[in-house]
C-alpha positions as CSV (number, residue, x, y, z in Angstrom):
1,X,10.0,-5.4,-20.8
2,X,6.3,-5.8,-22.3
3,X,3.5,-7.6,-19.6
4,X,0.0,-8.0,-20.2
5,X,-2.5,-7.8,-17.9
6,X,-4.6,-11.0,-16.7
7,X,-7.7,-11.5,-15.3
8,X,-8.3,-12.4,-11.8
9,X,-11.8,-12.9,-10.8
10,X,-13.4,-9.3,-12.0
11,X,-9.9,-7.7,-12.1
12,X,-6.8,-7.4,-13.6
13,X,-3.4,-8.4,-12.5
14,X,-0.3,-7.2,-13.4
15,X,2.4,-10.2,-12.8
16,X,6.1,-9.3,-11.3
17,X,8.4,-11.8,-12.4
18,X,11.1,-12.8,-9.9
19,X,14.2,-11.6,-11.2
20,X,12.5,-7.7,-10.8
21,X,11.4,-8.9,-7.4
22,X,15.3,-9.7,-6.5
23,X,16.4,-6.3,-8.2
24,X,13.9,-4.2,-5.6
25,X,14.2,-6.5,-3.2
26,X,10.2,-7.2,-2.8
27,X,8.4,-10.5,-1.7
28,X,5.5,-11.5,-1.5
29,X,4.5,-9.7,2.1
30,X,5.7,-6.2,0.2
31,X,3.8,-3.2,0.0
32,X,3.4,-1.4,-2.6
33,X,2.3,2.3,-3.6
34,X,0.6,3.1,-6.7
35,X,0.2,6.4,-8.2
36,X,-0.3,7.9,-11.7
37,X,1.0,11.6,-13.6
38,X,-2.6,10.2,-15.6
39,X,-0.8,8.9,-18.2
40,X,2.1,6.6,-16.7
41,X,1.5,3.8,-14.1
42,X,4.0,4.6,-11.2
43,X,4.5,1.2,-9.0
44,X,7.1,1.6,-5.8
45,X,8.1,-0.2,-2.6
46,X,6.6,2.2,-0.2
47,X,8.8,3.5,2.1
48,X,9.2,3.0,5.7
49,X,8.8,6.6,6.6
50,X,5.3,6.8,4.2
51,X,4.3,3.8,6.5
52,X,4.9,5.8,9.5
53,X,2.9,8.4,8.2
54,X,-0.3,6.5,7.2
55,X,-0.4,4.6,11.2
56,X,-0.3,8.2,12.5
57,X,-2.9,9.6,10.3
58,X,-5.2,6.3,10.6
59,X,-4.5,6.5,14.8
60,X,-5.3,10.4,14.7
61,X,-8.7,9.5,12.4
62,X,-9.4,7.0,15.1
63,X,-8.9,9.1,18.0
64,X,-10.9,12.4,16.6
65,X,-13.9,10.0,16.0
66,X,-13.7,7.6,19.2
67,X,-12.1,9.9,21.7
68,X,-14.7,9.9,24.0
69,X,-15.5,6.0,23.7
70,X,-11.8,5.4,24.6
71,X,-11.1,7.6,27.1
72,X,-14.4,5.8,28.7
73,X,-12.5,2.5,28.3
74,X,-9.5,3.7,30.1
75,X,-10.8,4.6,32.9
């Protein structure tokens, strides 16, 4: 399958047609990871456990800068 790219506001879009949504099993409220080997564009459903891994290194980001702050708020 060939797709263009559109423009949306100062960007470009890539559009997913719906029968490659049904195949992945995607919707609208999907997230998606995007990576490169700098010359391919790699677009997947990212994965549960990836998800997992990016609350526990934002909640560990937020507790090495705050920690102090919260543990004020706790008591």
């Amino acid at each position: 399958m060939i797709k263009k790219l559109i423009q949306h506001g100062n960007s470009a879009a890539l559009i997913l047609d719906k029968p490659i949504l049904d195949l992945l099993n995607l919707n609208l409220d999907s997230t998606l990871e995007i990576t490169t080997d700098g010359k391919n564009l790699i677009i997947s459903p990212q994965s549960d456990d990836k998800k997992e891994q990016d609350i526990i290194a934002s909640l560990e980001k937020i507790n090495a800068k705050y920690a102090r702050t919260l543990k004020r708020l706790g008591e």
